[in-house]
Every structure is written in structure tokens, then in C-alpha cells.
LOSE-898239 format. One record per atom (N, C-alpha, C): residue number from 1; x, y, z; atom name. Coordinates in Angstrom, 3 decimals, decimal comma. Example, Ala and Ser with C-alpha at 12.3 -4.5 7.8 and 13.67 -1.06 7.14 Angstrom:
BEGIN
[site 1 [13,190 -5,690 7,800] 'N']
[site 1 [12,300 -4,500 7,800] 'CA']
[site 1 [13,200 -3,300 7,800] 'C']
[site 2 [12,850 -2,250 7,080] 'N']
[site 2 [13,670 -1,060 7,140] 'CA']
[site 2 [12,900 0,030 7,870] 'C']
END
This chain:
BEGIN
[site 1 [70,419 -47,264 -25,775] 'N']
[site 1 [70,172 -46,314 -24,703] 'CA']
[site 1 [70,865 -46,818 -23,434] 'C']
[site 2 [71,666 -46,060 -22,768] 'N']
[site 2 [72,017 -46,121 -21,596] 'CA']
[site 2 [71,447 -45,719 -20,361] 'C']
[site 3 [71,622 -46,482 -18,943] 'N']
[site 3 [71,094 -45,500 -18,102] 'CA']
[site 3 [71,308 -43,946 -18,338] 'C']
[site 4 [71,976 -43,529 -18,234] 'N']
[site 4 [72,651 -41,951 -18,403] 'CA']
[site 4 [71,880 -40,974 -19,710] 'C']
[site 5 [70,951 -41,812 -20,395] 'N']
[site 5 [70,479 -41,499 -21,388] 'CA']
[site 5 [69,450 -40,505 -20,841] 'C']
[site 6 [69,301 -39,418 -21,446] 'N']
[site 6 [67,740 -39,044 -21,105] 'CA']
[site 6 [67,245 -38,354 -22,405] 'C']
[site 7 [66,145 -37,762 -22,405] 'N']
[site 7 [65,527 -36,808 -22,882] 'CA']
[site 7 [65,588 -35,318 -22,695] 'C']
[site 8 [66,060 -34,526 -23,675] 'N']
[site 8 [66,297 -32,854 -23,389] 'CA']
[site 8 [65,496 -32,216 -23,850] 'C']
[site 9 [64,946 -31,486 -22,711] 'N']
[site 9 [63,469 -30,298 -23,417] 'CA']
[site 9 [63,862 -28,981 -23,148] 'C']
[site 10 [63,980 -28,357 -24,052] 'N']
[site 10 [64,271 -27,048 -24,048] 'CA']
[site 10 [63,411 -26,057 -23,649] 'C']
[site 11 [61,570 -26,282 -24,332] 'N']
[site 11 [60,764 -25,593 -23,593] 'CA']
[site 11 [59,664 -26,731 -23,321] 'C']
[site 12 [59,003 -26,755 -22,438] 'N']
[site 12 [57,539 -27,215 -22,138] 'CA']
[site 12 [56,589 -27,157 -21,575] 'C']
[site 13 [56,066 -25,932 -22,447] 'N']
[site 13 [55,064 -25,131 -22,158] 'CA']
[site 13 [53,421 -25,927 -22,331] 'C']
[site 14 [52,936 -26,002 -21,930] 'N']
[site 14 [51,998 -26,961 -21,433] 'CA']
[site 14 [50,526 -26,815 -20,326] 'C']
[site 15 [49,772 -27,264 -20,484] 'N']
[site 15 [48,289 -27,356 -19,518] 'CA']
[site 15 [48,298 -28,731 -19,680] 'C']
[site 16 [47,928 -28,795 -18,473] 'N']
[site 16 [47,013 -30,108 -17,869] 'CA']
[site 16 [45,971 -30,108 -17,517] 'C']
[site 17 [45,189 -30,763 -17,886] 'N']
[site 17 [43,478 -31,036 -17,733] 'CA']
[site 17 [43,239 -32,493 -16,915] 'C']
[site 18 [42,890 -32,860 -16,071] 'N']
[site 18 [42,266 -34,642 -15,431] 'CA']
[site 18 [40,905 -34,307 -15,653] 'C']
[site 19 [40,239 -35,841 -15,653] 'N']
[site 19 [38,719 -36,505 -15,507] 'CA']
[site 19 [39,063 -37,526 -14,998] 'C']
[site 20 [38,324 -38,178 -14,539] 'N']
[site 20 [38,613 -39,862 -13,973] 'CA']
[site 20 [37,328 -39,961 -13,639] 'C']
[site 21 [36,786 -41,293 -13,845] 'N']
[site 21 [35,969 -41,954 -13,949] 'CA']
[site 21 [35,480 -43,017 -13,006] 'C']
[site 22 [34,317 -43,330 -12,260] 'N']
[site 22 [34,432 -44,705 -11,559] 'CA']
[site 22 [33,492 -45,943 -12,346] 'C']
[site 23 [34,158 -46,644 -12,609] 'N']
[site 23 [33,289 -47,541 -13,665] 'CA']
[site 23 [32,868 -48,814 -12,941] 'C']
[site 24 [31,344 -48,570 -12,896] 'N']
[site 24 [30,479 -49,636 -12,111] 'CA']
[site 24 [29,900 -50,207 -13,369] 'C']
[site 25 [29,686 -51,777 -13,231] 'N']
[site 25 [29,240 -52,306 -13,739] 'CA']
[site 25 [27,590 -53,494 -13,377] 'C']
[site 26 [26,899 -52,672 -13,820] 'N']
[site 26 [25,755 -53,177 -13,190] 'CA']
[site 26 [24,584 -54,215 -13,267] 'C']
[site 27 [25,461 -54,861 -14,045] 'N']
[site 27 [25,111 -56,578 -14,477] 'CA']
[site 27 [24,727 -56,918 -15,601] 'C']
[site 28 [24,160 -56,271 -16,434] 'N']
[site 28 [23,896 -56,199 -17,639] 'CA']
[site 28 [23,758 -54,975 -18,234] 'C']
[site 29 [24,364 -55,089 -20,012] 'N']
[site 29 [24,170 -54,015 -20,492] 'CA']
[site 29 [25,832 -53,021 -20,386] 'C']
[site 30 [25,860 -52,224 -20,851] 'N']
[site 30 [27,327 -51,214 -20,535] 'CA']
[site 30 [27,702 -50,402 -19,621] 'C']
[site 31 [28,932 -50,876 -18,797] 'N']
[site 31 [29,517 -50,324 -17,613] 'CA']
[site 31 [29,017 -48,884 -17,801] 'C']
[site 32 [28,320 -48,810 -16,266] 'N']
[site 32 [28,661 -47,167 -16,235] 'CA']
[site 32 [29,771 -46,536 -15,513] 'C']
[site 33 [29,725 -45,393 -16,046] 'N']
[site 33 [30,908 -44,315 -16,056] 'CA']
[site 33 [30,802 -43,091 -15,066] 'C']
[site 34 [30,646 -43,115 -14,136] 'N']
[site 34 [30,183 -42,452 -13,075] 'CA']
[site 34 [31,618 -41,272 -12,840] 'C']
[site 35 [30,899 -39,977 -13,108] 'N']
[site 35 [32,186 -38,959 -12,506] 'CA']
[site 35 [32,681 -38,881 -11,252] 'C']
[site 36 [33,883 -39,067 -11,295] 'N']
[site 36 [35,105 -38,957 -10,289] 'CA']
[site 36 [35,854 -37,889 -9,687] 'C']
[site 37 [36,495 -37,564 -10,385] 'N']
[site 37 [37,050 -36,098 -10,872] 'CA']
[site 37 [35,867 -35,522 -12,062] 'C']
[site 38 [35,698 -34,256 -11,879] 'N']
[site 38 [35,688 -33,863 -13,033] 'CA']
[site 38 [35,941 -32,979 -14,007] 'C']
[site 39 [36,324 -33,191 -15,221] 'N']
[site 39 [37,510 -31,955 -16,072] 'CA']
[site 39 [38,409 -30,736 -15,062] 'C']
[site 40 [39,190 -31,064 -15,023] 'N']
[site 40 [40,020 -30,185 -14,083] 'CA']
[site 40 [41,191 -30,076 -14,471] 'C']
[site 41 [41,879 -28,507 -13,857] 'N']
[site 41 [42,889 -28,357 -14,223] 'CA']
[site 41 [43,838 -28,695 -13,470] 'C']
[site 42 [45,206 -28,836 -13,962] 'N']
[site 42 [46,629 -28,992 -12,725] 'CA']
[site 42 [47,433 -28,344 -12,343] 'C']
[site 43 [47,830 -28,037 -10,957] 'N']
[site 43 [48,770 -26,537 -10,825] 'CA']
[site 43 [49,693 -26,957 -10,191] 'C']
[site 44 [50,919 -27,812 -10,590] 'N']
[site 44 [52,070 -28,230 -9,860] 'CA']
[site 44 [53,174 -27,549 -9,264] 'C']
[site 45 [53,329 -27,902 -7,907] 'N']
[site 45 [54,710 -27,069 -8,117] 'CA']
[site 45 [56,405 -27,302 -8,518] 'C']
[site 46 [57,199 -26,684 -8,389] 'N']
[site 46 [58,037 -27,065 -9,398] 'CA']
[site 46 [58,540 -28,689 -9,324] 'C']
[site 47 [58,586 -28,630 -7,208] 'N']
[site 47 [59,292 -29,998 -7,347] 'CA']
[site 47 [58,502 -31,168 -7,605] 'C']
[site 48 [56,954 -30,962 -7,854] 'N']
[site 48 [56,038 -32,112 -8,935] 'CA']
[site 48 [56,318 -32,133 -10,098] 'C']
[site 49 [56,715 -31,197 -10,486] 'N']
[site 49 [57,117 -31,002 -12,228] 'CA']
[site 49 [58,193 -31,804 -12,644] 'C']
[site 50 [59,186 -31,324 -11,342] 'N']
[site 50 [60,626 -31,638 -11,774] 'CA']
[site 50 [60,694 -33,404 -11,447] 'C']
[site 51 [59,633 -33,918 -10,634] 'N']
[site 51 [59,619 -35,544 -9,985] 'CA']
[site 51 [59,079 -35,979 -11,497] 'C']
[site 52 [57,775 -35,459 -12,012] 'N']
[site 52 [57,543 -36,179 -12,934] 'CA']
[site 52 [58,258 -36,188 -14,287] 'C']
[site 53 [58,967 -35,212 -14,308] 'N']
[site 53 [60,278 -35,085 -15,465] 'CA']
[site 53 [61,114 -36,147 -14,978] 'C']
[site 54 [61,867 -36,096 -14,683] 'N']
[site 54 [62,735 -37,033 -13,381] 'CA']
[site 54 [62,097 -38,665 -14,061] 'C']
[site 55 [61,208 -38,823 -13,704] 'N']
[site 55 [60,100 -39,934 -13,701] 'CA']
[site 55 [60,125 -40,006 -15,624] 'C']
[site 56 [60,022 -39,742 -15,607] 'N']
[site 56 [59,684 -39,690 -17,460] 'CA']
[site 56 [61,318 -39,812 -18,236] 'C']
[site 57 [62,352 -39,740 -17,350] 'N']
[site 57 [64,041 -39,870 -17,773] 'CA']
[site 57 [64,068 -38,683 -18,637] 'C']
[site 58 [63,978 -37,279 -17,946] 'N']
[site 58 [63,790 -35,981 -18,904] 'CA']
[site 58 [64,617 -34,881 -18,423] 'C']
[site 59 [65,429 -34,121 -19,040] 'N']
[site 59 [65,328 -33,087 -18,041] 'CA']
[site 59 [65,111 -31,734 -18,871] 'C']
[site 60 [65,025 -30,686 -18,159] 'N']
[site 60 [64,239 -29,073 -19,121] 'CA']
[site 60 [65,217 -28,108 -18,698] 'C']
[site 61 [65,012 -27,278 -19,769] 'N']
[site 61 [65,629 -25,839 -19,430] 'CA']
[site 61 [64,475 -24,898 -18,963] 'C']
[site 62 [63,302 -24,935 -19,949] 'N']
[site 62 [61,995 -24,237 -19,461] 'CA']
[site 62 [60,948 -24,973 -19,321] 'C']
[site 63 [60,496 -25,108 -18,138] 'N']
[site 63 [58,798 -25,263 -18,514] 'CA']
[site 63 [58,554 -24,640 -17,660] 'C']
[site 64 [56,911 -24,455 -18,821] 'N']
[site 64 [55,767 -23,122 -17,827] 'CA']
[site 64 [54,614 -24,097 -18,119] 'C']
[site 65 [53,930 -23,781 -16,987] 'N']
[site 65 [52,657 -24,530 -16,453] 'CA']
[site 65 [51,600 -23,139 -16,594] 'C']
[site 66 [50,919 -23,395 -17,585] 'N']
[site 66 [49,540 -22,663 -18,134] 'CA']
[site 66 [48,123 -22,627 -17,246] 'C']
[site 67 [48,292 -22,019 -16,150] 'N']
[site 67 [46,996 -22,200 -15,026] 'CA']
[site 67 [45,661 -21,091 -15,449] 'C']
[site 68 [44,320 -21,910 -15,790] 'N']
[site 68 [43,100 -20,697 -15,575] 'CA']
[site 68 [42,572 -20,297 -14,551] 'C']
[site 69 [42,830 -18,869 -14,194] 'N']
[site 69 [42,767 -18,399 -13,071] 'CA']
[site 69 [41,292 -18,646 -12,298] 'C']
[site 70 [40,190 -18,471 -12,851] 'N']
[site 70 [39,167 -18,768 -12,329] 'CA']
[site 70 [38,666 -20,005 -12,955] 'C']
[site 71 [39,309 -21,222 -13,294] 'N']
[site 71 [38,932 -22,394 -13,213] 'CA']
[site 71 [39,203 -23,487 -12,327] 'C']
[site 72 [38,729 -24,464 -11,858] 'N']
[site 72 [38,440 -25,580 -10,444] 'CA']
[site 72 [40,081 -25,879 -10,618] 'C']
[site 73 [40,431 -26,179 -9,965] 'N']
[site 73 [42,526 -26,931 -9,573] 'CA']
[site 73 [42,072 -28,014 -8,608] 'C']
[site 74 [42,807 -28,995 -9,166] 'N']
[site 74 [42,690 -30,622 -8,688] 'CA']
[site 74 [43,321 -29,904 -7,421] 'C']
[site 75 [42,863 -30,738 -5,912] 'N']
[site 75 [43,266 -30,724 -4,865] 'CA']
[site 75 [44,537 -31,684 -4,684] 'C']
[site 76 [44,698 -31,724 -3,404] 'N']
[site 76 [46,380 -32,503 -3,027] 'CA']
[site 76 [45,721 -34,160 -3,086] 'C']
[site 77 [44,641 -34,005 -2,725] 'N']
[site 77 [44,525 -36,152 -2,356] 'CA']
[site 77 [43,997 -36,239 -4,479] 'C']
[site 78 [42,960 -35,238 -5,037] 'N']
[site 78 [42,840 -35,989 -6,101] 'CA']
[site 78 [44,278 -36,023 -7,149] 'C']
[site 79 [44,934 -34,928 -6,654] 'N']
[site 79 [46,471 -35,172 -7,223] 'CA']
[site 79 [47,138 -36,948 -6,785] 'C']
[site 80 [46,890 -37,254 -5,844] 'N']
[site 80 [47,665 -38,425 -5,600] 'CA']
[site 80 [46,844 -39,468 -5,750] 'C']
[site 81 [45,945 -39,234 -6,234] 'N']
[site 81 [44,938 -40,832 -6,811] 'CA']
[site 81 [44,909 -40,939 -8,424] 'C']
[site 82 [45,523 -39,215 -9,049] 'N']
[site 82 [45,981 -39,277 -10,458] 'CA']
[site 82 [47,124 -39,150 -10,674] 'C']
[site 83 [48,224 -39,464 -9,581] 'N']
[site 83 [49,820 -39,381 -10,216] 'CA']
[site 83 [50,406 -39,912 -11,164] 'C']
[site 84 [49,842 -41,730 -10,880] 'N']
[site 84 [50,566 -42,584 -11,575] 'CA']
[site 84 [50,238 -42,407 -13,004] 'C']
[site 85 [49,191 -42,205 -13,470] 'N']
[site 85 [48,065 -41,730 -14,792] 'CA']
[site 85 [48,610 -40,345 -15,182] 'C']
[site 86 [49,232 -39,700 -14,458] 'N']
[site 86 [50,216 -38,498 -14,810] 'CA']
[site 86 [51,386 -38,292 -15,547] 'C']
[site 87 [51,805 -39,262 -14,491] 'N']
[site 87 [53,597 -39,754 -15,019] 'CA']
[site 87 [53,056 -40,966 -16,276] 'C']
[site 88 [52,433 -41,497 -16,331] 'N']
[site 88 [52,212 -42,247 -17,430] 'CA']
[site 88 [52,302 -41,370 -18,697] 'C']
[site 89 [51,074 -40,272 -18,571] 'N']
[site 89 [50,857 -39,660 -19,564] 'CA']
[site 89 [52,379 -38,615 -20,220] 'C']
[site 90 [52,590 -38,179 -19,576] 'N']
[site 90 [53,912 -37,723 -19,508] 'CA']
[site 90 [55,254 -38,251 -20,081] 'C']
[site 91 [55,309 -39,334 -19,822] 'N']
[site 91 [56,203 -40,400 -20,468] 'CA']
[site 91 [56,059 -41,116 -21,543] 'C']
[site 92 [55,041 -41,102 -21,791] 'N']
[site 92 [54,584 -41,833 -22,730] 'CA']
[site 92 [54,817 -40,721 -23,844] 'C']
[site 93 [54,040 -39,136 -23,742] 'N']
[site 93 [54,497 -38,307 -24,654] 'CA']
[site 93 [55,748 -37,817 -24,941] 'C']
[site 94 [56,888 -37,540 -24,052] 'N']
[site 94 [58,148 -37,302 -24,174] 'CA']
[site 94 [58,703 -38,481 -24,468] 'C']
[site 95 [58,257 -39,702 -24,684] 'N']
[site 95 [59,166 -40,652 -25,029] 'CA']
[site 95 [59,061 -41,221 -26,640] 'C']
[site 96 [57,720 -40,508 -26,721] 'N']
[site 96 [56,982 -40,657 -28,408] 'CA']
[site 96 [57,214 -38,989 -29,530] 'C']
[site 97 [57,654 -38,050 -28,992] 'N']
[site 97 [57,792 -37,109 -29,384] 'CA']
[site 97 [58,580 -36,896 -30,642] 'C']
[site 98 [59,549 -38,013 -30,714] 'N']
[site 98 [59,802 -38,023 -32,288] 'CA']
[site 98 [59,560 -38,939 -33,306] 'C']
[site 99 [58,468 -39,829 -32,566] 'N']
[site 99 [57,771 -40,974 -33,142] 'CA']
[site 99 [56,361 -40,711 -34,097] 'C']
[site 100 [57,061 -40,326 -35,709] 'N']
[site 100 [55,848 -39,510 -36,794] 'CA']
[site 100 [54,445 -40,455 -36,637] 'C']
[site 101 [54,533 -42,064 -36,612] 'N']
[site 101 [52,925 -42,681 -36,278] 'CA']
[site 101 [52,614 -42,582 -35,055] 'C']
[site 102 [53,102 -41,908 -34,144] 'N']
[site 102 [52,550 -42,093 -33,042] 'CA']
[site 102 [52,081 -40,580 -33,088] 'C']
[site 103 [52,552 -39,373 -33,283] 'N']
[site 103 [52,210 -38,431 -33,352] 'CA']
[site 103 [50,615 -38,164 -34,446] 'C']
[site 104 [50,922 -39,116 -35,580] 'N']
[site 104 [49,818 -38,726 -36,478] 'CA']
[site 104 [48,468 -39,750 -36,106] 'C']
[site 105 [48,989 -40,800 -35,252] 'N']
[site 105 [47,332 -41,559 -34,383] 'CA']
[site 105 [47,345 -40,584 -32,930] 'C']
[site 106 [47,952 -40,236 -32,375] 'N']
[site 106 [47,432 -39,838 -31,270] 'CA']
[site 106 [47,760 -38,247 -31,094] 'C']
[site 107 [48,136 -37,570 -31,803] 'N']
[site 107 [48,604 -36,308 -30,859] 'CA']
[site 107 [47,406 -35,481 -32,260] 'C']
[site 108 [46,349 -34,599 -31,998] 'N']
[site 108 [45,515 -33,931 -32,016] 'CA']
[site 108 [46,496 -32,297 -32,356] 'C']
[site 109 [47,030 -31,753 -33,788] 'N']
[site 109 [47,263 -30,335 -34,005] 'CA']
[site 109 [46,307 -29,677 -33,658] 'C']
[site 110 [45,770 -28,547 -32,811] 'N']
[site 110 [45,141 -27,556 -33,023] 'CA']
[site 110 [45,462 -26,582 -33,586] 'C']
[site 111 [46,865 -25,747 -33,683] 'N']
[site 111 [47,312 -25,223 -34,498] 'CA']
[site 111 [48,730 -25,444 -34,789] 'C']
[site 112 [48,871 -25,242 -36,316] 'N']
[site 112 [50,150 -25,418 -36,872] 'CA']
[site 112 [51,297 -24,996 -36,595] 'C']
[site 113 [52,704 -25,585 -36,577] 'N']
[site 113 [53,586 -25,090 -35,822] 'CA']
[site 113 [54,370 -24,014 -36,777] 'C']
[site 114 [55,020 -23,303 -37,310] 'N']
[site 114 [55,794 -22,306 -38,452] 'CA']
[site 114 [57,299 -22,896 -37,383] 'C']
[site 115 [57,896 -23,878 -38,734] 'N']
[site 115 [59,496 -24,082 -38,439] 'CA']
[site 115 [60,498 -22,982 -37,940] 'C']
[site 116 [59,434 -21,870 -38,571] 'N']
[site 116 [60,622 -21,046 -38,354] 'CA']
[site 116 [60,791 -19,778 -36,959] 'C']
[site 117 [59,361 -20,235 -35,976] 'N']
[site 117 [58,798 -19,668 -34,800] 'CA']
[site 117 [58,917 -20,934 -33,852] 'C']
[site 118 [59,986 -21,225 -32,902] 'N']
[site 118 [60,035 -21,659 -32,268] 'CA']
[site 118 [58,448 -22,380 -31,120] 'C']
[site 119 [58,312 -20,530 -31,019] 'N']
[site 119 [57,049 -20,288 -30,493] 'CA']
[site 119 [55,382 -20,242 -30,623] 'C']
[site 120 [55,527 -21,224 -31,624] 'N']
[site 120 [54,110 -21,259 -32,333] 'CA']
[site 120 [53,657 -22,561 -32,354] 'C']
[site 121 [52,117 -22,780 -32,468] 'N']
[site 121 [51,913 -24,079 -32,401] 'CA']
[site 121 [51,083 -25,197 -31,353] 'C']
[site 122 [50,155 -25,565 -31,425] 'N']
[site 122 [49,328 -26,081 -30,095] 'CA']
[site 122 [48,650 -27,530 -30,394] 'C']
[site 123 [49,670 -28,575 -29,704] 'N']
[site 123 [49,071 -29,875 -30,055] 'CA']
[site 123 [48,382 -30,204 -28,455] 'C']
[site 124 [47,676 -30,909 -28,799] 'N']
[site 124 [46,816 -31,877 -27,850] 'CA']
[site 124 [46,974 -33,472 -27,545] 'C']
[site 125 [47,684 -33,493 -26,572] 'N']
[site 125 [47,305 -35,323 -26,510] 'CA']
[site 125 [46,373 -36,144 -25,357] 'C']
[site 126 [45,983 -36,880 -25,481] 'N']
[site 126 [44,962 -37,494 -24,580] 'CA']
[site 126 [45,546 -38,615 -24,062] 'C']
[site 127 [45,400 -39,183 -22,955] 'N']
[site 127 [46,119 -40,259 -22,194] 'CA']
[site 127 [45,041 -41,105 -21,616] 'C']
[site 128 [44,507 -42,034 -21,501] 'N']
[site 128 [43,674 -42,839 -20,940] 'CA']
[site 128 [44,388 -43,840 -20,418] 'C']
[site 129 [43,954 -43,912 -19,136] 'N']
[site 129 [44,070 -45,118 -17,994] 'CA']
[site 129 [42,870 -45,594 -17,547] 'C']
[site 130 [42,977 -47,082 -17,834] 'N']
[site 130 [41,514 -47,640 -17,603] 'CA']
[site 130 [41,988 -48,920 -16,701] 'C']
[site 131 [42,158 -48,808 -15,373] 'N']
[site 131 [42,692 -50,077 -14,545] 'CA']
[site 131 [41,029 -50,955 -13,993] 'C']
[site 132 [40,361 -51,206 -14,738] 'N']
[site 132 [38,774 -51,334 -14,364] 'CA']
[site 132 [37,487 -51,069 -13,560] 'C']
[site 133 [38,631 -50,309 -12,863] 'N']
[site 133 [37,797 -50,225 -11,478] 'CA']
[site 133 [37,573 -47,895 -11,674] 'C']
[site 134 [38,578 -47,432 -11,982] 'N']
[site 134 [38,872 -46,071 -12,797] 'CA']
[site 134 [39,249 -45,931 -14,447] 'C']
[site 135 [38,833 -44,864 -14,408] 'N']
[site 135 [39,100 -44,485 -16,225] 'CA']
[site 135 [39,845 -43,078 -16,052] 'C']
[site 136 [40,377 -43,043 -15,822] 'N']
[site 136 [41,449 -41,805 -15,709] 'CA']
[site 136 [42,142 -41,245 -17,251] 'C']
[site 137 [41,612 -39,760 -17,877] 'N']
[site 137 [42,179 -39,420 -18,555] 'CA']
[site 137 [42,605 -37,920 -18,836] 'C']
[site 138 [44,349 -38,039 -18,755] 'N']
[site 138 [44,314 -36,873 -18,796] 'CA']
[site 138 [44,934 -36,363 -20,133] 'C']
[site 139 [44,891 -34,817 -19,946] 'N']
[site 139 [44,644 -33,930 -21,316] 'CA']
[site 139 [45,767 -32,944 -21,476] 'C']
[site 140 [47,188 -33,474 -21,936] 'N']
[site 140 [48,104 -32,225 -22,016] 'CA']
[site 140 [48,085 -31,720 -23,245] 'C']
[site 141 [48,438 -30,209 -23,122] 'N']
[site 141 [47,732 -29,232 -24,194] 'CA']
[site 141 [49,236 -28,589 -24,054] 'C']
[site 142 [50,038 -28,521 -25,268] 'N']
[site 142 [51,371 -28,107 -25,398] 'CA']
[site 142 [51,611 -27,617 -26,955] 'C']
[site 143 [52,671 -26,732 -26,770] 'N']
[site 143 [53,343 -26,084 -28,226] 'CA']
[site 143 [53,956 -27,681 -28,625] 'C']
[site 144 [53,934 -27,653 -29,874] 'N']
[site 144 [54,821 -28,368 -30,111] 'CA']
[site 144 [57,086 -28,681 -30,024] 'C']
[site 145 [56,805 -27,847 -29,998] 'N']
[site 145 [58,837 -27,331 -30,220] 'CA']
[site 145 [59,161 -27,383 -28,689] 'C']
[site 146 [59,614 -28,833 -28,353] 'N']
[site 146 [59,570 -29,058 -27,093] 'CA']
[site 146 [61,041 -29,809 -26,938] 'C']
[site 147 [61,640 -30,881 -28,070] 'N']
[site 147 [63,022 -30,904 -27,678] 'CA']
[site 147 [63,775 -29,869 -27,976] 'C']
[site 148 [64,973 -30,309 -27,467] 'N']
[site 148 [66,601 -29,570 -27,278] 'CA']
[site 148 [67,166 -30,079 -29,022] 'C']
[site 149 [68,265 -29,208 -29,576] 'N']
[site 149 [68,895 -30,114 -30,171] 'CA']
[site 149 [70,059 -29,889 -29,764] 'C']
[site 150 [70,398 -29,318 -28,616] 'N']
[site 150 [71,855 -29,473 -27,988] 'CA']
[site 150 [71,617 -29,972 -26,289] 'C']
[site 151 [72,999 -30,198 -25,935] 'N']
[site 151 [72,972 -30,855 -25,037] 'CA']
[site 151 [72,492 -29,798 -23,478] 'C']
[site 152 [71,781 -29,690 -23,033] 'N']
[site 152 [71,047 -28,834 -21,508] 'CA']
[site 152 [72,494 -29,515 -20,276] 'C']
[site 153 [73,220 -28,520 -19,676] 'N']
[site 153 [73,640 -29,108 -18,536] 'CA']
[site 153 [72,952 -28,058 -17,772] 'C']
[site 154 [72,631 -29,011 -16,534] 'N']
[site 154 [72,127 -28,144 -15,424] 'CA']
[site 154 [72,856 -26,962 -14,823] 'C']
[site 155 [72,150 -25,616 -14,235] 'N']
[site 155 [72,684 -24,863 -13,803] 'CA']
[site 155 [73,104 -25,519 -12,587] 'C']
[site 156 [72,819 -25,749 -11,599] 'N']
[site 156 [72,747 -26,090 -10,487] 'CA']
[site 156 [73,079 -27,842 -10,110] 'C']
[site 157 [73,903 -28,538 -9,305] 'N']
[site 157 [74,146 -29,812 -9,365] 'CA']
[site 157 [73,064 -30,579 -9,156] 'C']
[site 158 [72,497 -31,756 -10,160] 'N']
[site 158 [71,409 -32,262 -10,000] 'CA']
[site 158 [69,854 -31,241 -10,406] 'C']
[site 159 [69,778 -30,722 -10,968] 'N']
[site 159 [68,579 -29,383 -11,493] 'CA']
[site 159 [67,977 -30,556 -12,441] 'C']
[site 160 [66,715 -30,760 -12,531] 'N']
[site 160 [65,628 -31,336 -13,100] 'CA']
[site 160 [65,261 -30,145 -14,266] 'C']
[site 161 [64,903 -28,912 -13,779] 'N']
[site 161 [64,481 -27,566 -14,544] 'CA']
[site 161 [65,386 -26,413 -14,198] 'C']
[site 162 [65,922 -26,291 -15,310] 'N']
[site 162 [66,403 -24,821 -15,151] 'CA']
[site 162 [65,697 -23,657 -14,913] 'C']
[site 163 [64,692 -23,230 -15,168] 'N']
[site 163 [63,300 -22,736 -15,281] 'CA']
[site 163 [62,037 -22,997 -15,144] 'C']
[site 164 [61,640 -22,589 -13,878] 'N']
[site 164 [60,161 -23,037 -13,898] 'CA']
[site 164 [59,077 -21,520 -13,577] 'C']
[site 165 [58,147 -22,056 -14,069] 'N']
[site 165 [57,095 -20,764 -14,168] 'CA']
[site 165 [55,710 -21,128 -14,399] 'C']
[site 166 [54,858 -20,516 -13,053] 'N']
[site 166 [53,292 -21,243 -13,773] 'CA']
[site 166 [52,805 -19,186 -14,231] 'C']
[site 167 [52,166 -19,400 -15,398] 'N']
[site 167 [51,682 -18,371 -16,064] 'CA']
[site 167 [50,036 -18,728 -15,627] 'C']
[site 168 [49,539 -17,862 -15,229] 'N']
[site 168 [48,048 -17,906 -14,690] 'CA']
[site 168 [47,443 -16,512 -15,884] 'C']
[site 169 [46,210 -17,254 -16,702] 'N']
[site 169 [45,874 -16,358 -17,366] 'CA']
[site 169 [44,319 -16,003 -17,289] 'C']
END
């Protein structure tokens, strides 16, 4: 791999879910787990999308960000006390995406993908960050059919996403 190397996603269609945790430990017996955040969704805008793509050595032609319209949206400060636990999670999945044991211990099918529907298909992965003091975990919920198998040049000089779109349902 070279610097110049990246990752090409053609679509990545996707939800984000956070929790985070404050884990006190109270002298005996098992840390408690005190809510922090709790279960929430994420509504980025593009140029968060495109930083944490960027951040993850990625770049897209589509992604759409899956928002529930009448469900809670992480604010701007709990966004920046879960970034790093973001871009973790993020990277860690686009960088494992064609990795079959890593997919069959950690990535959760909910439904099956049909090879022959681009558009079909709903895996789950879970990300945990536990720096001792927080337990931060977040929850991306994506189609599977997420690389390129050709090469994406940007429309635009320097373009992270060719396409961005949050779908609110």
C-alpha cells in the first residue's frame, strides 16, 4: 500500500446510532456503567462525512445518511466527545470490508444481500471504545455492496463525495 492508496466506495448508505457510557468504579464489586449519551442517532453534514471518509483513507461516489425524523440527534459538543470513537468505527469497517473473519466475528447480517441487487441487504456492525474512564459504542447499520470495483475519480478537484444525501424517513 502506498500513500496514494485508498479505499473506493461506490455507495454508503448507512445509519449511525452512539451510546457512551461513564464507567465509575465504586470499590468493590463491577464497574458501573452510568448513561452518557444515550442511544442516539447521527446527522452529519457532508463536510463531517467527507472529514471522516478522508480520515478512514476513503473516498465515495454516494453516500446517504439514513436520519429518523422524530428520533433524538446527537448535538454539536456530544458529536465532539464521540468523534474519535467515530472515525475509529468507520475505519476500522472500511478497512475490514473485505476481510471474510472479520466480517463473520463482527459484522451482524440482518438481511441477506442478492449478488445480483446491488441494492439489497442490511448488515450491522458494532464498535466499542472503552478508554476507562468512557465506553463509547457506536452502531453503523449499512447495505452491504459498499465497494467500487472500478476506479471513482472525483468530479470536482479534491471531492471526498461525489454525492451526498441525508434521506430522513
Amino acid at each position: 500500500m502506498t500513500p496514494y492508496d485508498y479505499t473506493l466506495i461506490a455507495n454508503l448508505n448507512l445509519t449511525i446510532r452512539v451510546e457512551r457510557f461513564r464507567i465509575m468504579d465504586p470499590g468493590f464489586g463491577e464497574p458501573l456503567a452510568l448513561t452518557d449519551i444515550p442511544y442516539t442517532q447521527v446527522q452529519l453534514t457532508e463536510d463531517d462525512m467527507a472529514a471522516l471518509i478522508l480520515g478512514a483513507n476513503a473516498m465515495a461516489e454516494n453516500v446517504t445518511l439514513y436520519v429518523k425524523a422524530k428520533a433524538p440527534v446527537l448535538s454539536a459538543d456530544q458529536l465532539v466527545a464521540v468523534h474519535a470513537a467515530l472515525q475509529q468505527a468507520l475505519t476500522t469497517l472500511l478497512d475490514h470490508l473485505p476481510d471474510t473473519a472479520f466480517q463473520r466475528d463482527h459484522v451482524q447480517v440482518l438481511h441477506p444481500a442478492d449478488p445480483e441487487n446491488r441494492a439489497s441487504g442490511l448488515n450491522s456492525y458494532v464498535h466499542v471504545v472503552d478508554d476507562g474512564a468512557f465506553q463509547t459504542k457506536i452502531y453503523l447499520t449499512y447495505m452491504p455492496t459498499i465497494l467500487s470495483s472500478i476506479r471513482i475519480f472525483p468530479i470536482r478537484p479534491g471531492a471526498v463525495i461525489n454525492d451526498y444525501s441525508i434521506l430522513t424517513y
